[in-house]
Backbone as CSV, one residue per row, in Angstrom:
resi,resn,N_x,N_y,N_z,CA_x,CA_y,CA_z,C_x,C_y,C_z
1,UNK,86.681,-78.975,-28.745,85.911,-79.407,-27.594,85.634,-78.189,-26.724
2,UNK,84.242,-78.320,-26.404,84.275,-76.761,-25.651,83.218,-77.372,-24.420
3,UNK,83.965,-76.502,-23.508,82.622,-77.676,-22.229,82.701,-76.176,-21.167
4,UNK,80.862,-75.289,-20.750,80.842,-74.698,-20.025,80.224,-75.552,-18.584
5,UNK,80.857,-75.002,-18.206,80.245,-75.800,-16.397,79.642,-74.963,-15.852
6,UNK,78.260,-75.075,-15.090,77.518,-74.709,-14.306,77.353,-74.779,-12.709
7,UNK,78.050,-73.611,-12.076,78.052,-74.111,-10.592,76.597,-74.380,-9.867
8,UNK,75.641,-73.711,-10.494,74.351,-73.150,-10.123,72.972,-74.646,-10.602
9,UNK,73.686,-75.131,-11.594,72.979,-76.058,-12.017,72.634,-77.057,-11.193
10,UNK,71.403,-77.897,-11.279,71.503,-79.336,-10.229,71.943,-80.170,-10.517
11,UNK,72.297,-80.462,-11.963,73.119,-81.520,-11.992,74.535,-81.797,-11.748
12,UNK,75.062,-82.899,-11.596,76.575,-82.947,-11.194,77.358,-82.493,-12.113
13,UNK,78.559,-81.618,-12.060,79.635,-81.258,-13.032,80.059,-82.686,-13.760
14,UNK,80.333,-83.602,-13.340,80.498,-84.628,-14.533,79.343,-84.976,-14.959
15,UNK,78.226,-85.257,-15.434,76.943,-85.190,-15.447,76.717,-84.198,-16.932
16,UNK,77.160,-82.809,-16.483,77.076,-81.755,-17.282,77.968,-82.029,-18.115
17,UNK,79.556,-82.831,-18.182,80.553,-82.856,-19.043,79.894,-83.903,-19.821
18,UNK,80.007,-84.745,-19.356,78.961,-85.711,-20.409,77.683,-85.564,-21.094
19,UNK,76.973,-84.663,-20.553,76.021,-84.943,-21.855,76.396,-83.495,-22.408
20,UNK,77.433,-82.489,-22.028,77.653,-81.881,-23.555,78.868,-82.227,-24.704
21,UNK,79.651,-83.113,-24.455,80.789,-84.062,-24.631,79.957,-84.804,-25.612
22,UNK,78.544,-85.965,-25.410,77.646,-86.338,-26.013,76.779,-85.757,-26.607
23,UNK,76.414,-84.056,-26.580,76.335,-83.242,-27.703,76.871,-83.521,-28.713
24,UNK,77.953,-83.057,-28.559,78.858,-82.397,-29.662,79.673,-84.128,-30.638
25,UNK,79.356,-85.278,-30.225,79.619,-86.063,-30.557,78.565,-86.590,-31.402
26,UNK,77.586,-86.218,-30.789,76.496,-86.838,-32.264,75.975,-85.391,-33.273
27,UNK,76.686,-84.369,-32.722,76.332,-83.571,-34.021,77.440,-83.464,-34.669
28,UNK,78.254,-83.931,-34.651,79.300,-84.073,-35.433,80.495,-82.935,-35.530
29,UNK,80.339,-82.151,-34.368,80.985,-81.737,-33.917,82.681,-81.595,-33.441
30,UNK,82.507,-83.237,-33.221,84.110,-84.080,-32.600,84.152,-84.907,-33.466
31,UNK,84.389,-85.121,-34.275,84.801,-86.277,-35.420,85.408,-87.602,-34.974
32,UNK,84.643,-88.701,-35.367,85.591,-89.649,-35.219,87.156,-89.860,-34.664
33,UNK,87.764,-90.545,-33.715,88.910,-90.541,-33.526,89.721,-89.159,-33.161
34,UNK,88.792,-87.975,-32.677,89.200,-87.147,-32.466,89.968,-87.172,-30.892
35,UNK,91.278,-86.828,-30.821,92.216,-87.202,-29.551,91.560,-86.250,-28.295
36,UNK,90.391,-86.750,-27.717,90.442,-85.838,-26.004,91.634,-85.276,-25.331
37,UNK,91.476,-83.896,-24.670,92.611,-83.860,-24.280,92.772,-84.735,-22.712
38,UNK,94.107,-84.880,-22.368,94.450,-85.556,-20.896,93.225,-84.797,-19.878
39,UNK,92.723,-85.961,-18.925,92.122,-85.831,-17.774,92.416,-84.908,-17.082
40,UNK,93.804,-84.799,-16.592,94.411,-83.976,-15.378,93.974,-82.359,-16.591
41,UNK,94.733,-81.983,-18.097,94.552,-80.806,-18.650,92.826,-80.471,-18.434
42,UNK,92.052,-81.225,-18.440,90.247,-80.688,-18.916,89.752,-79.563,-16.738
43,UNK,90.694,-81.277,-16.108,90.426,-80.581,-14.692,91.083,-79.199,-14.548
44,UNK,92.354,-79.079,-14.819,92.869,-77.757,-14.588,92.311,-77.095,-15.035
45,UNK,92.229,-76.906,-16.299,91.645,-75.671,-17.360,89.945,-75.400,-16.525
46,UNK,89.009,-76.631,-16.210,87.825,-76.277,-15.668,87.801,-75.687,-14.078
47,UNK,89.079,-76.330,-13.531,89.290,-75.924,-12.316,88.366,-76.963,-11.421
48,UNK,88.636,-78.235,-11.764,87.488,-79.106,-11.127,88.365,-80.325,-10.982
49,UNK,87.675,-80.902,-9.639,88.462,-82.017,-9.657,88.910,-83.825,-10.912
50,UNK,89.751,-83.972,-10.737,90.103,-84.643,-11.852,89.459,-86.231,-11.395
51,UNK,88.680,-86.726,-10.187,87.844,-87.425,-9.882,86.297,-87.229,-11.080
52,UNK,86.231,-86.121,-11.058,84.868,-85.815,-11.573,85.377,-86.125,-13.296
53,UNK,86.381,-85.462,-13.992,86.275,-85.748,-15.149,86.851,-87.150,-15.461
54,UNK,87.508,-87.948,-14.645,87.140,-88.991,-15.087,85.756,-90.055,-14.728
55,UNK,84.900,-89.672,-14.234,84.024,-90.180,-14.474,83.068,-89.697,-15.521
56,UNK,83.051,-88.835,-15.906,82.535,-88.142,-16.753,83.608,-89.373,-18.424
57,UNK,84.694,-89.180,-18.206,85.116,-89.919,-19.174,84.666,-91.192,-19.106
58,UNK,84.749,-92.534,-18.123,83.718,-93.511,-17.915,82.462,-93.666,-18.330
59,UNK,81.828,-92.704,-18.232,80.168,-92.428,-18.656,80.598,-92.624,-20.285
60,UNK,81.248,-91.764,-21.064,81.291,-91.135,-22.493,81.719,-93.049,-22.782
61,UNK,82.879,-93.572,-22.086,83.152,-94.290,-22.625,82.495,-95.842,-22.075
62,UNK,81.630,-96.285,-21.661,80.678,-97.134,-21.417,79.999,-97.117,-22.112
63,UNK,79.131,-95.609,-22.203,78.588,-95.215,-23.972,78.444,-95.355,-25.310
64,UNK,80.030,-95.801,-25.385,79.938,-95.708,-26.265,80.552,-94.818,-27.287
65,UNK,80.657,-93.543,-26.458,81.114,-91.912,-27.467,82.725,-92.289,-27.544
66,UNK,83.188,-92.529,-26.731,84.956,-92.865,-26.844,85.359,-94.452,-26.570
67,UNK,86.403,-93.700,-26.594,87.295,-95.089,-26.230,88.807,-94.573,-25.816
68,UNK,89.968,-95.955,-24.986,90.843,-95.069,-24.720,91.977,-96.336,-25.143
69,UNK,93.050,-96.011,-25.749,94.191,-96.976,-25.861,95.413,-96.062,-24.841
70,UNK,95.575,-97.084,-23.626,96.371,-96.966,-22.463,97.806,-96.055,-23.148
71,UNK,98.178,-95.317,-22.450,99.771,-94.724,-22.800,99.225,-93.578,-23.594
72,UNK,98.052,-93.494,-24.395,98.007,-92.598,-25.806,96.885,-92.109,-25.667
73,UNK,95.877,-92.001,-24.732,94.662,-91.437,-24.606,93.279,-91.546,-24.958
74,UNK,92.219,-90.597,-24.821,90.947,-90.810,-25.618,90.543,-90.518,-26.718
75,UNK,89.715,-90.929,-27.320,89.135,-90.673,-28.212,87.822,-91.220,-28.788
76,UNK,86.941,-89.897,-30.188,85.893,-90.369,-30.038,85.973,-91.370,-30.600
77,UNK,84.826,-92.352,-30.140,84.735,-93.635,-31.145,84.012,-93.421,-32.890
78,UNK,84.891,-94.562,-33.623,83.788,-94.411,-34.613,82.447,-94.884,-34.463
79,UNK,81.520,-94.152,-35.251,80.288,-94.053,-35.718,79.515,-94.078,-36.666
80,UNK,78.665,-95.009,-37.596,78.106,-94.965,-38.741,76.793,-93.746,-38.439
81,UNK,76.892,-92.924,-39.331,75.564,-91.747,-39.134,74.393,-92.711,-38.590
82,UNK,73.786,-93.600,-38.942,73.058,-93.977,-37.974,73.011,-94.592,-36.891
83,UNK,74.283,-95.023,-36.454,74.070,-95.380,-34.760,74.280,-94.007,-34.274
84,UNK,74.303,-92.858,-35.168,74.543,-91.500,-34.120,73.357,-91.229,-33.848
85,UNK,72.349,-91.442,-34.751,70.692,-90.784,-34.599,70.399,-92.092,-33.772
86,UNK,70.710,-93.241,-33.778,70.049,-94.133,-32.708,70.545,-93.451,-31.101
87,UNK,71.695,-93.597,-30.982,72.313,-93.093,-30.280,71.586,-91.801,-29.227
88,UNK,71.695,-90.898,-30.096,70.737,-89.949,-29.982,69.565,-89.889,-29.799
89,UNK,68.688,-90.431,-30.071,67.262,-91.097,-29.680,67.344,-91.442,-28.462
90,UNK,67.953,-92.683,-28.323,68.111,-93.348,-26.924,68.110,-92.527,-25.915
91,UNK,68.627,-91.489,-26.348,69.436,-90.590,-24.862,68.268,-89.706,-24.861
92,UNK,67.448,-89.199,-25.732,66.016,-88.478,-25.529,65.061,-88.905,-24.884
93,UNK,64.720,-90.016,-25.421,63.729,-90.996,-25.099,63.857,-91.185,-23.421
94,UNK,65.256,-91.663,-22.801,65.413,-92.016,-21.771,65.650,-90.088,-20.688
95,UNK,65.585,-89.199,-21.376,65.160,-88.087,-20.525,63.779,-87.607,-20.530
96,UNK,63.088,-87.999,-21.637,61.951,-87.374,-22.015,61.027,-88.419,-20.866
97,UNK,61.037,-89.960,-20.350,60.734,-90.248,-19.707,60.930,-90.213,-18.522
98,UNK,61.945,-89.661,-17.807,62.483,-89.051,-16.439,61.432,-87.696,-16.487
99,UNK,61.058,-86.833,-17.470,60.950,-85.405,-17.818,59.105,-85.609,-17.583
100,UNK,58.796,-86.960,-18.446,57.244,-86.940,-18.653,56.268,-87.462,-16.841
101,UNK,57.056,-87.963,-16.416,56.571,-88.328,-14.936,56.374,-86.992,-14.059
102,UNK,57.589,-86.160,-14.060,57.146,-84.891,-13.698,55.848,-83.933,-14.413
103,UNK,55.746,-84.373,-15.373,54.867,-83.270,-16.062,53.461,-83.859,-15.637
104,UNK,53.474,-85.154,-15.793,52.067,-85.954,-14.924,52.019,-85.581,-14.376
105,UNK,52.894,-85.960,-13.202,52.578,-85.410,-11.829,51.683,-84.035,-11.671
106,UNK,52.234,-83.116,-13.019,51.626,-81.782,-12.265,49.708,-81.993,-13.000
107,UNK,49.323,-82.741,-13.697,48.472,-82.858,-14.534,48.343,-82.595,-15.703
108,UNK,49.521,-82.468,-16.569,49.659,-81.355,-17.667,49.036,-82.848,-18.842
109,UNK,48.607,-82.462,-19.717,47.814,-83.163,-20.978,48.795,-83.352,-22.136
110,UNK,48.668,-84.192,-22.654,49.527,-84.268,-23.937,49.417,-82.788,-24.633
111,UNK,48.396,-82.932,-25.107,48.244,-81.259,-25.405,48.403,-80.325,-24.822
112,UNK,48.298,-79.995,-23.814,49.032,-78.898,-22.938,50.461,-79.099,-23.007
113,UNK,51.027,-80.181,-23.049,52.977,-80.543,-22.833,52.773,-79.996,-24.251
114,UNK,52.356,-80.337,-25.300,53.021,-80.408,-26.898,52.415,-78.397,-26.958
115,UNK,51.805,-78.221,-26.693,51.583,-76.328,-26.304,52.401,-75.520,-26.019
116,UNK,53.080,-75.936,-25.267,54.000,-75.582,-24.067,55.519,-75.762,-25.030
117,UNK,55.744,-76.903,-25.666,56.977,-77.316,-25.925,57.046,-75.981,-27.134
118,UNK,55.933,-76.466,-28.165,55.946,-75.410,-29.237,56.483,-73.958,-28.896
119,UNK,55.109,-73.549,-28.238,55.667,-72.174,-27.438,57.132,-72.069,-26.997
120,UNK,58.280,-72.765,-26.867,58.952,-72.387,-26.207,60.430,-73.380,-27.458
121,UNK,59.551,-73.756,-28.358,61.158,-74.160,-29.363,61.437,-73.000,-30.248
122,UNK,62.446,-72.704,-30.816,62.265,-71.663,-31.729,62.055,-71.976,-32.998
123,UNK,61.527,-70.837,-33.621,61.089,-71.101,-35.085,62.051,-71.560,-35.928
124,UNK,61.579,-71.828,-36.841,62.397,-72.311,-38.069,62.276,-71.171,-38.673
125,UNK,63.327,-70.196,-39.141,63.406,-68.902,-40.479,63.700,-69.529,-41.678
């Protein structure tokens, strides 16, 4: 599990733990049933309050990505490869429409957005 935090960023530090937590869970990264470490260890080690990572754990696990059995901790939930790509979809779809209202706003064209995106994914070697 590897989680960098951004002080500079706008989004909230739990915010940021969760959707790279939900990275690394649908790329298969964290395997099934893989044991999270304790709440209080993720806050120390990040140096952040332990309010924030458990909500950040709430999010993952409302989600869907974990689950927790009381006394013994978290972990990821299982997953059939395709509720990971549904999964995954969902969570695009529902930024790409937060993402596409701004881009209206500025007037940008389907073709100008799909221009723009190209320009700026990297190639395939």
């Amino acid at each position: 599990m590897d989680i960098v935090i951004s002080n500079t960023s706008e989004k909230p530090i739990y915010q940021q733990i969760y959707e790279q937590l939900c990275a690394q869970i649908l790329k298969g990264e964290l395997p099934q049933d893989t044991c999270l470490p304790p709440i209080r260890t993720v806050a120390k080690e990040l140096r952040i309050s332990v309010i924030t990572v458990k909500k950040a754990w709430e999010m993952l696990e409302n989600g869907g990505f974990i689950y927790t059995m009381t006394g013994r901790g978290s972990f990821v939930a299982p997953h059939k490869p395709s509720e990971l790509g549904s999964k995954r979809d969902a969570l695009v779809r529902e930024r790409l429409h937060k993402d596409l209202a701004y881009y209206k706003g500025l007037g940008l064209t389907l073709e100008e957005l799909l221009d723009l995106i190209r320009s700026c994914y990297p190639k395939a070697e």
